[in-house]
C-alpha positions as CSV (number, residue, x, y, z in Angstrom):
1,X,128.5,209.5,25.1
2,X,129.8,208.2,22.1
3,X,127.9,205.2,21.6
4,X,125.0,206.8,23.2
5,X,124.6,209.7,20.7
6,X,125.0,207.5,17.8
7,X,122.1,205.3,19.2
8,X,120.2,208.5,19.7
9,X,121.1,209.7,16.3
10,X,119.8,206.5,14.5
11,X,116.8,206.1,16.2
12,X,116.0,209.9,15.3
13,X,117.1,209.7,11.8
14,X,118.1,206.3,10.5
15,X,115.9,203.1,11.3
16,X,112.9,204.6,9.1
17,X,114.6,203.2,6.0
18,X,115.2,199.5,7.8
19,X,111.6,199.1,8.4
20,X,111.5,200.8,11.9
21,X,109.2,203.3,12.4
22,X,109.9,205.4,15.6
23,X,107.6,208.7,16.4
24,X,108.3,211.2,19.2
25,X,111.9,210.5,20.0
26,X,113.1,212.7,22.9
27,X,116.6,213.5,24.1
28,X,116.8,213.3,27.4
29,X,120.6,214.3,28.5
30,X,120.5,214.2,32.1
31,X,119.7,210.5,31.9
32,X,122.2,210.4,29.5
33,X,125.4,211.8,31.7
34,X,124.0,209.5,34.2
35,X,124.3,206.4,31.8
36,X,128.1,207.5,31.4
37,X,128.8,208.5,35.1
38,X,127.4,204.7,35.7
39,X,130.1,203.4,33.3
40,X,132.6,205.5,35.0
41,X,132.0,204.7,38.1
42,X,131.7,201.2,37.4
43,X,135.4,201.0,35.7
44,X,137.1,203.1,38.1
45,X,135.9,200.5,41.0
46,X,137.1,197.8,39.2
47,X,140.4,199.2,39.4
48,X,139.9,199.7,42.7
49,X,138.9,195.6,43.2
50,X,141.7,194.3,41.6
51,X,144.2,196.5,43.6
52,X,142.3,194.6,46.6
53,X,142.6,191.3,44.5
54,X,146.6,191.5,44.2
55,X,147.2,193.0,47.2
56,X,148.1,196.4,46.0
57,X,147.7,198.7,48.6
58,X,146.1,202.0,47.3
59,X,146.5,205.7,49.2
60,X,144.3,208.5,47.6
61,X,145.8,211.5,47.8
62,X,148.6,213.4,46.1
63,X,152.4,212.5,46.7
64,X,155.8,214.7,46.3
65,X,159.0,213.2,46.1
66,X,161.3,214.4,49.1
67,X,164.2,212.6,48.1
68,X,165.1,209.6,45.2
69,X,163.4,207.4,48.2
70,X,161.1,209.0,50.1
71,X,157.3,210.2,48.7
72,X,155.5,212.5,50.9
73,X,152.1,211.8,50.9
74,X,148.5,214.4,51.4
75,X,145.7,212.3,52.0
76,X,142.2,212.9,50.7
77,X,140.9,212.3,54.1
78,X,144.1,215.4,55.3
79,X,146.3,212.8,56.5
80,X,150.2,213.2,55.8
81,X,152.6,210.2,55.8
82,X,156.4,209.8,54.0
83,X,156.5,206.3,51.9
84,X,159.8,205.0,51.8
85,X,160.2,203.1,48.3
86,X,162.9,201.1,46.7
87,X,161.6,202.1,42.9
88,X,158.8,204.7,41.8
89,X,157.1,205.0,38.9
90,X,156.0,208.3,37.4
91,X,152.7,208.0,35.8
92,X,150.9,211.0,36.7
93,X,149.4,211.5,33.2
94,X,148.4,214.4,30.7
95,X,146.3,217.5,31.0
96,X,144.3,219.8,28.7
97,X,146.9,222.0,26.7
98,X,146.0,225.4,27.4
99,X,145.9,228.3,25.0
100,X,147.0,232.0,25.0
101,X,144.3,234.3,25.0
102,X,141.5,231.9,26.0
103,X,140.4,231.2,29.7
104,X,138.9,227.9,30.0
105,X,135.9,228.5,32.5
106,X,134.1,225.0,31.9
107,X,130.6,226.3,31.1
108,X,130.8,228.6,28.3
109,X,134.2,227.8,27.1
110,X,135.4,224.2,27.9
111,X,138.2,221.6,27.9
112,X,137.3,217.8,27.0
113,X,136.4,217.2,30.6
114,X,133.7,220.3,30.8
115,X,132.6,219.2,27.4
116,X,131.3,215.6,28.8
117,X,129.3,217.6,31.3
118,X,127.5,220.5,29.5
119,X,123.6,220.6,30.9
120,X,122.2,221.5,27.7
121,X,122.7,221.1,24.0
122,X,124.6,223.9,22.5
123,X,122.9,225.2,19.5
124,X,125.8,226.5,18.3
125,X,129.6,224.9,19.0
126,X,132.8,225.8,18.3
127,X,135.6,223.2,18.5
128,X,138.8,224.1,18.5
129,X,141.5,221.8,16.9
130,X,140.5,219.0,14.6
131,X,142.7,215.8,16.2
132,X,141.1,213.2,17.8
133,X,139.2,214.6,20.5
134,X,137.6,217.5,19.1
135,X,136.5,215.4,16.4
136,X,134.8,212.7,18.9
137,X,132.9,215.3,21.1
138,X,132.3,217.4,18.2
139,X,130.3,214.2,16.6
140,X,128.8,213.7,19.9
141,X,127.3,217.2,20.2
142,X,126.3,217.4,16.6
143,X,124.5,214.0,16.9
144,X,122.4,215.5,20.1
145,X,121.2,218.1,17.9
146,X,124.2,221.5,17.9
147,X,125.4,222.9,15.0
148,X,129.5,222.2,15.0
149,X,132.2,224.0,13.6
150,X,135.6,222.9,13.7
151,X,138.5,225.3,13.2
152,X,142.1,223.8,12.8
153,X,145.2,225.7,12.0
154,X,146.4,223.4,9.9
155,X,144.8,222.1,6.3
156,X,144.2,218.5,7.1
157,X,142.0,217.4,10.2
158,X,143.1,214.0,12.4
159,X,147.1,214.4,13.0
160,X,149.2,211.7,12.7
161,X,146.5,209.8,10.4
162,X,147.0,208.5,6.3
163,X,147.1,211.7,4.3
164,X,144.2,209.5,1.7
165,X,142.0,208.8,4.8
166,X,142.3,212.0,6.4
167,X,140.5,213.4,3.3
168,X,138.3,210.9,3.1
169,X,136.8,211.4,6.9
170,X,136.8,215.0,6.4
171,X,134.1,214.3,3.5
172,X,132.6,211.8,5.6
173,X,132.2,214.5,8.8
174,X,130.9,217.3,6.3
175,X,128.4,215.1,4.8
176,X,127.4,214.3,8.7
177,X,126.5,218.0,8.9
178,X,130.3,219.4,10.9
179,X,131.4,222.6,9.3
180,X,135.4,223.0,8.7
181,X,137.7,225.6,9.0
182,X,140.6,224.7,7.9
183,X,143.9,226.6,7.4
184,X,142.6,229.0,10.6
185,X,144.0,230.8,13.8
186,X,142.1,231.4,16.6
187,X,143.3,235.0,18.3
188,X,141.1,234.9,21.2
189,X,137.4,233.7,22.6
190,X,135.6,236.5,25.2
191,X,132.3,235.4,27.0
192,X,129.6,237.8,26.6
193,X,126.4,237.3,28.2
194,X,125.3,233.7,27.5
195,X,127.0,233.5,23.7
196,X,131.1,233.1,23.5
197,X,132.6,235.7,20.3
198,X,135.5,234.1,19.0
199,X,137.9,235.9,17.0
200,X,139.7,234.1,13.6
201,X,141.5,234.6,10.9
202,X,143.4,233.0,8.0
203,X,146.7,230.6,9.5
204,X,148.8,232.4,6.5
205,X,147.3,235.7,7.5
206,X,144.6,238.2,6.2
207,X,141.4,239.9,7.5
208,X,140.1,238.8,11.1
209,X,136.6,237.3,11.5
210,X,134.4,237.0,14.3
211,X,131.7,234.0,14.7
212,X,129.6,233.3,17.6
213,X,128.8,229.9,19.6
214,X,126.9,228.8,22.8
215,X,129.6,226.8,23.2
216,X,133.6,226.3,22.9
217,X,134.9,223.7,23.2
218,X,139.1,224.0,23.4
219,X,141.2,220.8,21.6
220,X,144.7,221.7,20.7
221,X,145.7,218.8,22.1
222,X,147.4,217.5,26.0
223,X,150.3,218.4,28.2
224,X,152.7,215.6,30.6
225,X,151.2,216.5,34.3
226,X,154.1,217.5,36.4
227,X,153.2,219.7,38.7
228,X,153.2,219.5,42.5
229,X,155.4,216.1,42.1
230,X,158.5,217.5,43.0
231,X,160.9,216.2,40.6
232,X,162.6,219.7,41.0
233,X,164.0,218.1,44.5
234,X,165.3,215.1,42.9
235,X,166.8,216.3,39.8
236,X,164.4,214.5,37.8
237,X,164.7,215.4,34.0
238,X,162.3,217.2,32.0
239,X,162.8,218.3,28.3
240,X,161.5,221.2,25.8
241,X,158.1,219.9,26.3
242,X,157.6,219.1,29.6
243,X,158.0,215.4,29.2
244,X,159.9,213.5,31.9
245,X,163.2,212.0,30.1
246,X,163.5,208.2,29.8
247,X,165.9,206.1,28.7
248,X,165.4,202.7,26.6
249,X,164.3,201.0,30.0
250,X,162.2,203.9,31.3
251,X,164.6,205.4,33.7
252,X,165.1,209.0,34.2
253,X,168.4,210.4,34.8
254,X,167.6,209.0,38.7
255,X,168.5,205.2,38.3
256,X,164.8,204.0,40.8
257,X,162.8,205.9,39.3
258,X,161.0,205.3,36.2
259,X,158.2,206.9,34.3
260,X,155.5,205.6,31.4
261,X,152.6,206.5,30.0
262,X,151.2,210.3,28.8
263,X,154.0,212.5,30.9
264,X,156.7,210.7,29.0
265,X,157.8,210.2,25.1
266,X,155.2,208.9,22.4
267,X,151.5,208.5,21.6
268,X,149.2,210.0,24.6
269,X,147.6,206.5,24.3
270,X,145.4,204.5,27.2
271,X,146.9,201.4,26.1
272,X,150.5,202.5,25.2
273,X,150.9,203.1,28.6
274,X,149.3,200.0,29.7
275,X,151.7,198.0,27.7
276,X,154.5,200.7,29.1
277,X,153.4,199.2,32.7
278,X,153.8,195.6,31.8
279,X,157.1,196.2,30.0
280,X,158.5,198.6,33.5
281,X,157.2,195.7,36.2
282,X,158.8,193.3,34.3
283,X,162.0,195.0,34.1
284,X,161.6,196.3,37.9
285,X,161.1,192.2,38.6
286,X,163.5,190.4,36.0
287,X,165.3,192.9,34.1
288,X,163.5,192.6,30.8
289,X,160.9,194.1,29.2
290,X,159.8,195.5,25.7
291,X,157.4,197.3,24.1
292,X,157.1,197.6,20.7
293,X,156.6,201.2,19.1
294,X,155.6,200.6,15.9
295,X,153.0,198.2,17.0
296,X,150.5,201.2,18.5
297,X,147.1,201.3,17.5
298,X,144.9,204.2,16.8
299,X,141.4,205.0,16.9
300,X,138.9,207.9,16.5
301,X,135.7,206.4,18.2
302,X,133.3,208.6,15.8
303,X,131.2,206.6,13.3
304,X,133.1,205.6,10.9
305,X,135.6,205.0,13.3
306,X,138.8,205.4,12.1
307,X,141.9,203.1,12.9
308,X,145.6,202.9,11.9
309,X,148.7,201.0,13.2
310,X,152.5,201.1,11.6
311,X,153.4,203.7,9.3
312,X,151.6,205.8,6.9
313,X,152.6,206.9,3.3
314,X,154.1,210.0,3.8
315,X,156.0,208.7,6.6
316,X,157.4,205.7,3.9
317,X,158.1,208.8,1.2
318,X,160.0,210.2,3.7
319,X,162.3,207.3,4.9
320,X,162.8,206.7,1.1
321,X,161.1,203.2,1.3
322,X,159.1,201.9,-1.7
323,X,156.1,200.1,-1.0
324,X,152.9,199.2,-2.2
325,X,149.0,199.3,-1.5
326,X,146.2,197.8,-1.1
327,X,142.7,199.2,-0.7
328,X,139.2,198.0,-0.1
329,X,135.6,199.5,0.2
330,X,133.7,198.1,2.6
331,X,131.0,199.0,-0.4
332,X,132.4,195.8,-1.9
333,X,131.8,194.3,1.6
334,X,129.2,191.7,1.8
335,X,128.7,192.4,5.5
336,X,128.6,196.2,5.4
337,X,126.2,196.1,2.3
338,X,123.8,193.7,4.2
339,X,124.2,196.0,7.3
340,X,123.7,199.2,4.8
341,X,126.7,201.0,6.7
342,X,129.7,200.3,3.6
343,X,131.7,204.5,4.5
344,X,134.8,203.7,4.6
345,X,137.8,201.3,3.3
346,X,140.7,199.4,4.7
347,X,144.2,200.3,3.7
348,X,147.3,198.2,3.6
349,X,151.0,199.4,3.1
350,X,153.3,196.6,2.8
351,X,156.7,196.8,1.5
352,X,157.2,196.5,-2.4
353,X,160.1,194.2,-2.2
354,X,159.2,191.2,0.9
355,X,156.2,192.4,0.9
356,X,155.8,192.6,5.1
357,X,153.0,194.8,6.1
358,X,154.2,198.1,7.4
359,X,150.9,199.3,8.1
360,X,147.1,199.4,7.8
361,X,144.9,202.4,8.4
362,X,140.8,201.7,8.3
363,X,137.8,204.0,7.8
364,X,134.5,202.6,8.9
365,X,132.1,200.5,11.2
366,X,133.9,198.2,14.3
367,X,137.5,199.7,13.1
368,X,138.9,199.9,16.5
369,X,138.2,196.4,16.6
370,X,139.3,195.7,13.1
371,X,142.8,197.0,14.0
372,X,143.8,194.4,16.5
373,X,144.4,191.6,13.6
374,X,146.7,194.1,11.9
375,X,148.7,194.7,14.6
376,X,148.8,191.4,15.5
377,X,149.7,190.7,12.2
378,X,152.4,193.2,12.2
379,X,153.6,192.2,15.6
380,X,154.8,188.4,14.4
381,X,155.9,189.9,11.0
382,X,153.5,188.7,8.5
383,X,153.4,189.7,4.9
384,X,150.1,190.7,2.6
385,X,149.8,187.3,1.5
386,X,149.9,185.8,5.1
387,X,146.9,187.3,5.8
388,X,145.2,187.1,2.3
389,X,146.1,183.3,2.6
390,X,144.2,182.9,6.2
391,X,140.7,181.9,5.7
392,X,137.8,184.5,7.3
393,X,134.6,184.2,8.5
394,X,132.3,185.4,6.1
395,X,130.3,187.4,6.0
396,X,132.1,189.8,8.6
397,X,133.8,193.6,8.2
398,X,137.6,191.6,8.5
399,X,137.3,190.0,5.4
400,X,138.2,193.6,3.7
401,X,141.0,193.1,5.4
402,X,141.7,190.1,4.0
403,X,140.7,191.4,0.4
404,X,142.9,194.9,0.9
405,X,146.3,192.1,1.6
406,X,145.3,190.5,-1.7
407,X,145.2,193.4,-3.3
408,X,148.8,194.3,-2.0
409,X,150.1,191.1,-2.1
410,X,148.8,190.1,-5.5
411,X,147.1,192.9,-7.1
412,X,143.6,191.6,-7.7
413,X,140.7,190.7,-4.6
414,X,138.4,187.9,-4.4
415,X,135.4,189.9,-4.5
416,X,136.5,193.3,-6.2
């Protein structure tokens, strides 16, 4: 939907000045939830192939732990069966974060899942939270033609992202046509006929507001998924949050049984846990296994995309550690000039006295993808000037990256 809406969105609006003239360009969204059920479909069965492939054997249905070795087992198909294991992993994954006050119905007021599958464009839509989901399906919806508004309680959009870039994007999503409220509660949301009244007011307090929307959509963010699992018969622990307890080797508190991924500690991220998997069947087979922490990526699949790995300035203020900066427009960028898409910059943070990067945060086109030679970067410890010493392809989007290390490293770019 993503990639789809943008596609939409330039053929509508943005080819005319390239020398591409489209008339009479239709949306049609039923074709388009197809498009993405066909990808879904298509990735979920390759899951399903390579299980075959390495002779994972693979039971749908729902299991419960009876005891530290014995899962109890509700097929799909109603059949019930007890699998005796020698280790489990917990990996059950993250739900929608529910909120007081509002009852998530999936038409009118909706979660990330009901939001992929509205029927109709919204005219109007209310997001609720500005992190990284509401700010992807907001874009999407606002590309196909709705009027957004976000409303976040707090006074910067994207958590966990560079304080600079997070002001940036929000100018960026503005001048996309996304309305902000910032600094803003939401007391409740009440369907009424076929609009949804939602009720606001000021984070620090003050005078309540109504505004009205087609459409909700609710983004404050995901929960570990616990329930039905059992752990309560094993002991399993849980802390403040919900989050099953792990130690440095994923083990709970129950020596076989491990957990990764969303219902744990750290970033709800795809490929966090993915890495979490490797490092847990490694240590299951050999005893060894690592991931490293501060080597996560980042992204916000909007366009710019946005991308960070390592740490960000205010988390360097607040370890006391002195660094120093490098930044880059893509305007300066051969590549993105020639492609006439230079929103955005990339963003390096090395330390002021070795001068090792400690992290790099990107605004702009392909920065998902840009992100993987920072981290690898990061990952075998290399400084500014190992990077802005490694020759790049030109012209491509990664020689910014190159440039923003020089910057850091040296003070002064090649081409800036």
């Amino acid at each position: 939907m993503l990639n789809n809406s943008y596609i939409y969105h330039q053929t509508k609006d943005g080819l005319k000045s390239r020398g591409i003239e489209v008339s009479d360009v239709k949306l049609n969204l039923d074709t388009m939830h197809k498009a993405r059920m066909k990808a879904v479909n298509g990735l979920t069965k390759g899951v399903e192939f390579l299980f075959k492939k390495y002779g994972v054997d693979y039971i749908k249905g729902t299991g419960k732990f009876n005891s530290a070795t014995e899962i109890a087992v509700e097929g799909l198909d109603g059949k019930k069966s007890v699998l005796k294991t020698k280790n489990t992993i917990i990996a059950t994954g993250s739900e929608v974060t529910p909120m007081a006050g509002i009852e998530i119905d999936e038409k009118r007021i909706v979660s990330s899942t009901g939001a992929l599958e509205l029927a109709q464009v919204p005219k109007k839509m209310v997001v609720i939270g500005a992190g990284v989901i509401g700010l992807e399906l907001g874009s999407v919806w606002s590309r196909l033609g709705a009027e957004v508004t976000v409303v976040e309680y707090l006074g910067a959009i994207g958590a966990g992202m560079d304080g600079e870039l997070a002001k940036s994007f929000h100018k960026l999503l503005t001048k996309q046509g996304l309305k902000f409220k910032m600094n803003t509660k939401v007391n409740g949301a009440k369907v009424e006929g076929d609009k949804v009244t939602i009720q606001l007011e000021s984070s620090k307090g003050g005078k309540e507001e109504t505004i009205e929307a087609d459409a909700v959509l609710v983004s404050i963010g995901r929960r570990p998924y616990t329930y039905g699992l059992g752990l309560e018969n094993v002991g399993v622990e849980l802390d403040n949050r919900g989050r099953v307890v792990i130690d440095s080797e994923f083990k709970t508190n129950i020596p076989n049984i491990r957990c990764i991924g969303d219902v744990t500690f750290g970033p709800m991220l795809a490929h966090k846990a993915e890495d979490e998997g490797f490092a847990v069947s490694e240590m299951i087979a050999t005893g060894h296994g690592h991931v490293n922490y501060d080597v996560i990526p980042s992204v916000i699949y909007t366009h710019p995309e946005v991308a960070w790995v390592g740490k960000n300035e205010e988390q360097l203020k607040a370890e006391n550690i002195k660094y120093k900066i490098g930044s880059y427009p893509f305007v300066a960028n051969s590549r993105a000039r020639t492609n006439d898409d230079t929103d955005g910059l990339v963003k390096v943070i090395t330390d002021a006295e070795t001068d090792r990067i400690l992290g790099v945060h990107i605004i702009g086109a392909n920065a998902g993808e840009m992100i993987a030679e920072a981290g690898l970067a990061m990952e075998y410890g290399a400084s500014a000037e190992d990077v802005g010493r490694t020759c790049h392809a030109h012209p491509t989007l990664s020689e910014a990256f190159r440039e923003a290390c020089l910057i850091a490293s040296f003070g002064n770019a090649i081409n800036f």
